[in-house]
PABA-679178 format. One record per residue: residue number from 1; x, y, z of N, C-alpha, C, CB in turn. Coordinates in Angstrom, 1 decimal. Each point is the difference from the previous one (the first is absolute). Glycine has a CB too. Layout:
BASE   num      n_u      n_v      n_w     ca_u     ca_v     ca_w      c_u      c_v      c_w     cb_u     cb_v     cb_w
BASE   NUM        X        Y        Z        X        Y        Z        X        Y        Z        X        Y        Z
...
//
This chain:
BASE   num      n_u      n_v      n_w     ca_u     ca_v     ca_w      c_u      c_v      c_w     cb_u     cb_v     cb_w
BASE     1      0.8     -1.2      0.0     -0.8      1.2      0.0      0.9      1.2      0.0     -1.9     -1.2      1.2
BASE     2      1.8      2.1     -1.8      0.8      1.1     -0.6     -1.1      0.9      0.8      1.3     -0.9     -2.6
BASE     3     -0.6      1.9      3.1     -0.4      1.0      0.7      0.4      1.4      0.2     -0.4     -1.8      0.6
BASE     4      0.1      2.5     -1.5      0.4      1.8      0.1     -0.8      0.8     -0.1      1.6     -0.1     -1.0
BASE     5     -1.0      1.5      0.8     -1.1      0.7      0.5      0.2      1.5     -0.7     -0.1     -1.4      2.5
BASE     6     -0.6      2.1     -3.5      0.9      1.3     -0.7      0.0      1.0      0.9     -0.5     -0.3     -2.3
BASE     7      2.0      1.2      2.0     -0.1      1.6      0.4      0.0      0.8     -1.0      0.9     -0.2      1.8
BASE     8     -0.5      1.2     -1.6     -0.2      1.3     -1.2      1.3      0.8      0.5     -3.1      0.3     -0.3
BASE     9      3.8     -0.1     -0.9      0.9      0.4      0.0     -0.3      1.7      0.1      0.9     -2.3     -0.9
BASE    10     -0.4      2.6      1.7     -0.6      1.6      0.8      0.3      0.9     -0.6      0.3     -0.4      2.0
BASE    11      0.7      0.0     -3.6      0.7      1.3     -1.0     -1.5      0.0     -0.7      3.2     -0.4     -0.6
BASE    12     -3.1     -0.8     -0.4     -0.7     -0.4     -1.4     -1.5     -0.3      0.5      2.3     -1.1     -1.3
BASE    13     -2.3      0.3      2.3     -1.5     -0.3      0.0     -0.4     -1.9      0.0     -0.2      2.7     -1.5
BASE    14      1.6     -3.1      0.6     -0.1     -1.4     -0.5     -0.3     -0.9      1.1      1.5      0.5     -1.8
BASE    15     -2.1     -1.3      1.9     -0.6     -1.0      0.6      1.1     -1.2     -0.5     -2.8      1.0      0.1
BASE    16      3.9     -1.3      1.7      0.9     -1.1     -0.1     -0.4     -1.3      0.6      1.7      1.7     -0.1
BASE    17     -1.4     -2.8      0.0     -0.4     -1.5      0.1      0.9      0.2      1.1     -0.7     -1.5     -2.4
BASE    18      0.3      0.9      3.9      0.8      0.0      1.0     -0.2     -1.8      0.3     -0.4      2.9      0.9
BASE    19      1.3     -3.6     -0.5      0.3     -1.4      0.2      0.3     -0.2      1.8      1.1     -0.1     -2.8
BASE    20     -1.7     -0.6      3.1      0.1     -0.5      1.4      0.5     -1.2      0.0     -1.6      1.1      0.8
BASE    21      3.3     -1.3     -1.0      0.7     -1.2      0.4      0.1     -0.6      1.4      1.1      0.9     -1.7
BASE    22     -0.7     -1.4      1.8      0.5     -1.2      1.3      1.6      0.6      0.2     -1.6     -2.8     -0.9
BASE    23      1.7      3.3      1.8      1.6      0.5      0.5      0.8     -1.4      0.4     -0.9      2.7      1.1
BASE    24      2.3     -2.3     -1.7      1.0     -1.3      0.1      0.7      0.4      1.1      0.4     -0.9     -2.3
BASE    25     -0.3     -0.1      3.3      0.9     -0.2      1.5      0.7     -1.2     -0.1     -1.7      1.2      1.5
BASE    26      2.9     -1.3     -0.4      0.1     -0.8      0.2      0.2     -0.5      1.5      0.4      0.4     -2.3
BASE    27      0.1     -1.7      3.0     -0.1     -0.2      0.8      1.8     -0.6      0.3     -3.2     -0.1     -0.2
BASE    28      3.7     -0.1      1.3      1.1     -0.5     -0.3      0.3     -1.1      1.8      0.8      2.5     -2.3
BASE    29     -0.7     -3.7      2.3      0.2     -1.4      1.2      1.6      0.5      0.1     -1.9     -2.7     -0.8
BASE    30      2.1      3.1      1.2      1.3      0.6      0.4      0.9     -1.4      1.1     -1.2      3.2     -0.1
BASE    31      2.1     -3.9     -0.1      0.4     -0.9      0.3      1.2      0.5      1.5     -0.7     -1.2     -2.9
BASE    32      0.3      1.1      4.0      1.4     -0.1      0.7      0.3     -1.5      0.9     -0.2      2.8      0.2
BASE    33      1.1     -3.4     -0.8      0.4     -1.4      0.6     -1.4     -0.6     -0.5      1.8      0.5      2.3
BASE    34     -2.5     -0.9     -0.9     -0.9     -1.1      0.0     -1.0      0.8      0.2      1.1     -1.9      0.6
BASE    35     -1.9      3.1     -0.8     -0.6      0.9      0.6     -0.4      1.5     -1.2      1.3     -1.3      2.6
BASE    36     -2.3      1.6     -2.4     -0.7      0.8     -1.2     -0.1      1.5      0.8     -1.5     -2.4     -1.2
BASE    37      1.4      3.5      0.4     -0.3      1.3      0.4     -1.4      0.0     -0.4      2.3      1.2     -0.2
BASE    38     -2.8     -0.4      1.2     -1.1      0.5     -0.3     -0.4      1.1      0.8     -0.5     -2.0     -0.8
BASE    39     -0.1      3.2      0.3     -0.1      1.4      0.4     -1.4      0.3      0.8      1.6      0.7     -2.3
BASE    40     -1.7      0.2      3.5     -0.7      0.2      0.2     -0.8      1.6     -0.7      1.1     -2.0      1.8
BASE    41     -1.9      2.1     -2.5     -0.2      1.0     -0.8     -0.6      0.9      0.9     -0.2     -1.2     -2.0
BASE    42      0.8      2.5      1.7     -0.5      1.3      0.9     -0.9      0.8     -0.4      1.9      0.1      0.6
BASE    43     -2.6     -0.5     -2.5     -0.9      0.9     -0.5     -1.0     -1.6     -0.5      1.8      3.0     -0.9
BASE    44     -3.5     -2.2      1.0     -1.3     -0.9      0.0      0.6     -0.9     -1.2     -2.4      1.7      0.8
BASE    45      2.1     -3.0     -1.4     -0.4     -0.5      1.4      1.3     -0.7      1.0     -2.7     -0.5     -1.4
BASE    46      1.9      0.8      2.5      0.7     -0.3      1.5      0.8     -1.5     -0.2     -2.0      1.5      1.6
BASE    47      2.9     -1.7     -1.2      0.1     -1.1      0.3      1.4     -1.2     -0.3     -2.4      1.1     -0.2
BASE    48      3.0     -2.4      0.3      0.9     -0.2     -0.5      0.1     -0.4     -1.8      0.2     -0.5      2.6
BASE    49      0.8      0.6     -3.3     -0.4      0.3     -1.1      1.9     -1.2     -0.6     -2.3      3.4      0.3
BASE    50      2.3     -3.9     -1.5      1.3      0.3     -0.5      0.7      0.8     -0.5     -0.4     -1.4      0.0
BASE    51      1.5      2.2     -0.1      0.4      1.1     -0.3     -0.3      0.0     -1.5      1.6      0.2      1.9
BASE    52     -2.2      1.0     -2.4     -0.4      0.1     -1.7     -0.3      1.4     -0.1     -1.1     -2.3     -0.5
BASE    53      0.4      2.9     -0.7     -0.5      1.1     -0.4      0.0      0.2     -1.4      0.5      0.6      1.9
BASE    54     -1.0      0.3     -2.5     -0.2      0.6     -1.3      1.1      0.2     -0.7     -1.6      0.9      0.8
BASE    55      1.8     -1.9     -2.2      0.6      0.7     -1.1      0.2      1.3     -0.8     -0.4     -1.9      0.2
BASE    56      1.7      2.4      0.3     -0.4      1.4     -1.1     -0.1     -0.1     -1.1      0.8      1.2      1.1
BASE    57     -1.3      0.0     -1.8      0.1      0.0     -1.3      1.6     -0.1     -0.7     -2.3      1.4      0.3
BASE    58      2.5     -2.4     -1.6      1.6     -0.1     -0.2      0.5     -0.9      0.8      0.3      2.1     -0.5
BASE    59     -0.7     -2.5      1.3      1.0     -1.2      1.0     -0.9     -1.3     -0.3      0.9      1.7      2.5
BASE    60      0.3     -2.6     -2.4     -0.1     -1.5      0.1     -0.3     -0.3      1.1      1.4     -0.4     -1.4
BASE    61     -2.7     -1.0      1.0     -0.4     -0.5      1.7      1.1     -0.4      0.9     -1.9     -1.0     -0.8
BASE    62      3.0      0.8      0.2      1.3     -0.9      0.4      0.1      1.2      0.6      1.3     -1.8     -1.7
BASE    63     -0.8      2.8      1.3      1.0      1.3      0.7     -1.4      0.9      1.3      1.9      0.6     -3.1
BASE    64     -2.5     -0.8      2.6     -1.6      0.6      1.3      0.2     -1.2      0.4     -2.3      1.7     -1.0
BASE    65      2.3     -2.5      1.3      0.3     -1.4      1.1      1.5      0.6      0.7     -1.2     -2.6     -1.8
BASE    66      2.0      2.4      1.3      1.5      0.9      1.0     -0.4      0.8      0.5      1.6     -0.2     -0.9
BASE    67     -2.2      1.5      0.1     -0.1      1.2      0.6     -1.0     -0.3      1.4      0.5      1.3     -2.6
BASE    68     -1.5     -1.7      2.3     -1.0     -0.3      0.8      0.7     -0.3      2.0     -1.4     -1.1     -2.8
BASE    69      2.2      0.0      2.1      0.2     -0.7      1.1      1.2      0.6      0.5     -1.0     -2.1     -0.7
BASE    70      1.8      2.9      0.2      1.0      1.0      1.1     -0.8      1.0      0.1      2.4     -0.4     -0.7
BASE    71     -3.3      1.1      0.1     -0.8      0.7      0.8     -0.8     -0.2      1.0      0.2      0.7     -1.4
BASE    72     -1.1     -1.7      2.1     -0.3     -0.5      0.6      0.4     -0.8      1.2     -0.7      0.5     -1.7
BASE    73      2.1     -0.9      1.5      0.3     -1.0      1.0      1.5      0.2      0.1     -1.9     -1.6     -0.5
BASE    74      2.5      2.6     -0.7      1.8      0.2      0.1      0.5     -1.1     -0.1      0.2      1.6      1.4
BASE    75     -0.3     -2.8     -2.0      0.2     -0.9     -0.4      0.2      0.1     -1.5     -0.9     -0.8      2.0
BASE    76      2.8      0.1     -2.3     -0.3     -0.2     -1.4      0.1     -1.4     -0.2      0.9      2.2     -0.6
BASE    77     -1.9     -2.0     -0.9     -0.2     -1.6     -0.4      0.2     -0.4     -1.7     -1.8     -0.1      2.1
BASE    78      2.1     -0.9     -1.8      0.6     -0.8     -1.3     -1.8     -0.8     -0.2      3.5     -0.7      0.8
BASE    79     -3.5      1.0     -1.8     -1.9     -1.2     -0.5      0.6     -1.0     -0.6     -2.0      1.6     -0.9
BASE    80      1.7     -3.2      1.8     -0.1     -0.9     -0.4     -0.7     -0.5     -1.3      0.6      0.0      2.1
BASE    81     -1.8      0.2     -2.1     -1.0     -0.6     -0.4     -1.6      0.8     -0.3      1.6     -1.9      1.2
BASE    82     -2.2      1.4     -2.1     -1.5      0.7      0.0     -1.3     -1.1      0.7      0.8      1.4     -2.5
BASE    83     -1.2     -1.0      3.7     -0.7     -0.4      0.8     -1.5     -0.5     -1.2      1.4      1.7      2.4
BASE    84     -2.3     -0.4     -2.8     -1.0      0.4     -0.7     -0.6      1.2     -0.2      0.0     -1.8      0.5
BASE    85     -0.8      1.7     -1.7     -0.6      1.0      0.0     -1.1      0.1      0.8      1.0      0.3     -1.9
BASE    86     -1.9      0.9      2.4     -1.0      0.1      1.1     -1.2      0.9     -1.0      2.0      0.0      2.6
BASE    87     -2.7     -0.7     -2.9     -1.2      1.3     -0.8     -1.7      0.4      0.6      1.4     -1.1     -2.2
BASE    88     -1.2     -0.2      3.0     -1.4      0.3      0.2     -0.4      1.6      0.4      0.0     -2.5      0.8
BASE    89     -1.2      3.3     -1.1     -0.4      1.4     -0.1     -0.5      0.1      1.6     -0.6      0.2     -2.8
BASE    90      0.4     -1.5      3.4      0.1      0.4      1.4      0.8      0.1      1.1     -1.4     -0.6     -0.8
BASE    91      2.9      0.1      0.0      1.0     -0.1      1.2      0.8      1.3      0.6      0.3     -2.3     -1.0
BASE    92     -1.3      3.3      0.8      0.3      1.4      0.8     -1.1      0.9      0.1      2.4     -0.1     -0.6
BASE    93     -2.9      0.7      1.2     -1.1      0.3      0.4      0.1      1.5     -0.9     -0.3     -1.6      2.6
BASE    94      1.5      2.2     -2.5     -0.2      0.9     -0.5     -0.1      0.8     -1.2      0.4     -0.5      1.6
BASE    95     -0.2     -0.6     -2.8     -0.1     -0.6     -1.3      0.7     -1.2     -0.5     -0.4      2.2     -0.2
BASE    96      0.1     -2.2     -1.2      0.4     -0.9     -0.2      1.3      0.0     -0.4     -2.1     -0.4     -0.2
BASE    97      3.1     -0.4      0.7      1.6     -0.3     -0.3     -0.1     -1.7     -0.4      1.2      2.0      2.1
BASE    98      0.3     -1.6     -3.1      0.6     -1.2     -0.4      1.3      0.1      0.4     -1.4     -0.4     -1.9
BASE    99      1.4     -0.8      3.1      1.1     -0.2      0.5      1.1     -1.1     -0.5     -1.4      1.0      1.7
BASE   100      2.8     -0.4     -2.0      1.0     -1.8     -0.7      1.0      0.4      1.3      0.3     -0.4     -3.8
BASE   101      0.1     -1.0      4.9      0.1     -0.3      1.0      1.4     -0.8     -0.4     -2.7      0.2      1.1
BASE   102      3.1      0.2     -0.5      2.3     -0.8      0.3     -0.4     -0.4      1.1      2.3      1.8     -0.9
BASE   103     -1.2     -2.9      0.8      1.0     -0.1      1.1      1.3      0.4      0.1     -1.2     -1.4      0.2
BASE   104      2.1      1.7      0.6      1.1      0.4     -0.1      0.7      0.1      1.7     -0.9      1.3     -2.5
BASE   105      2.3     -1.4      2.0      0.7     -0.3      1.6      0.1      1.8      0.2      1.9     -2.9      0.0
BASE   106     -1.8      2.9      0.9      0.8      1.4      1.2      0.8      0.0      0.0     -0.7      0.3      1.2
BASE   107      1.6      0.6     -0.7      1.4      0.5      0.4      0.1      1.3      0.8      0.6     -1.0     -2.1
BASE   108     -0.2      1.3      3.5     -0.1      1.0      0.4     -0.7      0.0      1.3      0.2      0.7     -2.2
BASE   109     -0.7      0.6      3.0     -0.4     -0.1      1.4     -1.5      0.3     -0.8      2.4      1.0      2.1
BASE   110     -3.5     -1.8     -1.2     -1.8      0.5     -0.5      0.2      1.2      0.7     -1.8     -2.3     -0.1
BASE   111      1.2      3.8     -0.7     -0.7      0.9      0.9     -1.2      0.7     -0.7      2.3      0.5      1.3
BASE   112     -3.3     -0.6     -0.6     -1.5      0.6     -0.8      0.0      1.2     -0.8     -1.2     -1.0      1.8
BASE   113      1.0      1.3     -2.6      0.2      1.5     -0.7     -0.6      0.4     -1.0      1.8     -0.2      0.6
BASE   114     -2.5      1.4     -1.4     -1.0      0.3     -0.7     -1.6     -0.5      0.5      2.0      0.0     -1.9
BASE   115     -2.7     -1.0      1.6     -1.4     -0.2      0.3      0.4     -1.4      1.2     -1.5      0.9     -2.8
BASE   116      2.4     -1.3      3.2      0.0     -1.1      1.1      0.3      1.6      1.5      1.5     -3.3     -1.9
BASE   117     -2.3      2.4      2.7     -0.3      0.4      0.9      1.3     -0.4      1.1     -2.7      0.0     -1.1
BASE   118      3.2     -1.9      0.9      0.6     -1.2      0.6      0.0     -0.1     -0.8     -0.3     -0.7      1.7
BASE   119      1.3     -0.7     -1.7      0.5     -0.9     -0.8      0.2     -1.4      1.4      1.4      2.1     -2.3
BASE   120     -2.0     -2.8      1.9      0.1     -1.5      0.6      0.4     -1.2     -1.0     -1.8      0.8      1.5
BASE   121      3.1     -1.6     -0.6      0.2     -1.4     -0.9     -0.5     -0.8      0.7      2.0      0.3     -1.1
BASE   122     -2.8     -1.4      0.2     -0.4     -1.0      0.6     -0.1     -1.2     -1.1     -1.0      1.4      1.8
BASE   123      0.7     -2.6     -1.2      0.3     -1.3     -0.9     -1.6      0.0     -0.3      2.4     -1.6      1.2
BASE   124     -2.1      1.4     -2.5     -1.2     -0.2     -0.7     -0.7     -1.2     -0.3      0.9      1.7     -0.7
BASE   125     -0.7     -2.6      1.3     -0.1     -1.1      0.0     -1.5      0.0      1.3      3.0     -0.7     -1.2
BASE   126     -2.5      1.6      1.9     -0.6     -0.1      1.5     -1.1      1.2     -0.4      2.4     -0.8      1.8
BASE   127     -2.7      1.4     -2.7     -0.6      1.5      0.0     -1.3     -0.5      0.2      1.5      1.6     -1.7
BASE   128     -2.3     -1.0      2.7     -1.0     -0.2      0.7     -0.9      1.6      0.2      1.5     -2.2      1.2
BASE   129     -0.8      3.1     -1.9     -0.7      1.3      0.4     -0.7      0.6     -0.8      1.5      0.4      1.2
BASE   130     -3.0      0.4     -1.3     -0.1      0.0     -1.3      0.6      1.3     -0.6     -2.0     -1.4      0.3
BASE   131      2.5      1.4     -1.9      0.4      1.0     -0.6     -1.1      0.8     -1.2      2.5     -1.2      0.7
BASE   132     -1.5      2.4     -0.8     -0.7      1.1     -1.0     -0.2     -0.6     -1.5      1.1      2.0      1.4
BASE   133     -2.4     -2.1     -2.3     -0.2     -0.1     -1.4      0.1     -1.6      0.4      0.9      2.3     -1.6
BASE   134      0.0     -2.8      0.1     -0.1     -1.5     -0.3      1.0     -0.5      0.7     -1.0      0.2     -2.2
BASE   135      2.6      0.5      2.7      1.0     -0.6      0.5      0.1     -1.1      0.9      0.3      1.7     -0.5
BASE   136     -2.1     -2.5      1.3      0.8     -1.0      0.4     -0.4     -1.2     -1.6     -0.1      0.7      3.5
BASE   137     -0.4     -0.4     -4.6     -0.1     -0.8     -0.9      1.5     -0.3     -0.6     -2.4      0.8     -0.2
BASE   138      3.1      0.3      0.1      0.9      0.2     -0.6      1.2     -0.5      1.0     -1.1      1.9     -1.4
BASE   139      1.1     -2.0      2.4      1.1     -0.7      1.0     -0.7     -1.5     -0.3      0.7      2.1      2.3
BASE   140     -1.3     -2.4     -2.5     -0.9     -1.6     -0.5      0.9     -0.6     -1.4     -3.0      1.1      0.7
BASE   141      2.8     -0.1     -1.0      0.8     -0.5     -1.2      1.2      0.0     -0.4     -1.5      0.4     -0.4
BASE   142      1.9      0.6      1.5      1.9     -0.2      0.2      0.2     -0.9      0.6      0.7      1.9      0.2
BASE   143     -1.3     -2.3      0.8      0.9     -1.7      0.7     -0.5     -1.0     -0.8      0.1      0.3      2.5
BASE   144     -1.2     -0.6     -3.4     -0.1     -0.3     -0.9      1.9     -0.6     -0.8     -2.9      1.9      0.3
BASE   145      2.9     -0.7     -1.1      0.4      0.4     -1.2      1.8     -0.3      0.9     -2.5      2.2     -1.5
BASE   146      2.7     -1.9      2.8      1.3     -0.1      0.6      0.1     -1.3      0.0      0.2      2.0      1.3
BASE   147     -0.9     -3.0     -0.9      0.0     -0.9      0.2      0.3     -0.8     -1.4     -1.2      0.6      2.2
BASE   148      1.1     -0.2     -3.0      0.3     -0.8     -1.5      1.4      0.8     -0.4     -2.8     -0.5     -0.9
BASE   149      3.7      1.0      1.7      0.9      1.2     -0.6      0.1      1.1     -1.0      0.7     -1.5      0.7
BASE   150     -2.4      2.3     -0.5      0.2      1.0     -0.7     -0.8     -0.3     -1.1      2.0      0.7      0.8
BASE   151     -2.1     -2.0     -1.3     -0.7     -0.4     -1.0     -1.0     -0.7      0.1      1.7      0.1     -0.8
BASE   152     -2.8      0.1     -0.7     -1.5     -0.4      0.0      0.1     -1.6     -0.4     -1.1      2.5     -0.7
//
């Protein structure tokens, strides 16, 4: 379903075709040892989250996955692997995002920074709490996906 909406260009008058995409994010399982980062987010919604955010315009999901995750957590990371892509139009309340989700190891001291509030490591194996959007689907499918070494 295709969905836009026209404006009018405020010189001429002309009536433009406006488009309502699905914004690309990504998410990133940030690896330390035996044990996973995950951010406590300081802006709605509330809550624990994996460290991610919005692709800019011009940047690679790859490079907004790094960027992401030293902004967030001061951690730098090497991406192992592609977890998945995330599309459903409900897995964020505040529109619709298409999220493509890494894994990748760490390097460095965790400290929370830009939209993390905290930064907590914990084994994901054990994750019992609930998190923000689709991420505990997406940790589902990383031990999944780790457990086969990276591969489908």
């Amino acid at each position: 379903m295709t969905t836009y909406k026209f404006i009018t260009c405020p010189k001429c008058g002309t009536k433009i075709k406006t488009y309502s995409n699905p914004v690309p994010t990504v998410d990133i399982i940030i690896e330390l040892g035996n044990k996973i980062v995950l951010i406590e987010r300081k802006n709605p919604p509330l809550g624990l989250a994996i460290p991610g955010g919005f692709v800019d315009y011009g940047e690679t999901v790859e490079d907004a996955a790094i960027r992401e995750a030293m902004e967030e957590t001061g951690l730098k990371v090497r991406l192992k692997y592609l977890i998945g892509v995330y599309s459903n139009p409900a897995r964020d309340a505040r529109m619709h995002t298409i999220s493509t989700a890494f894994a990748a190891s760490g390097s460095g001291h965790p400290r929370a920074g830009d939209d993390a509030a905290a930064v907590k490591i914990v084994k994901a194996e054990n994750m019992d709490q609930p998190l923000c959007f689709d991420h505990a689907s997406i940790i589902r499918d990383y031990l999944k996906k780790k457990r086969r070494g990276g591969c489908e």
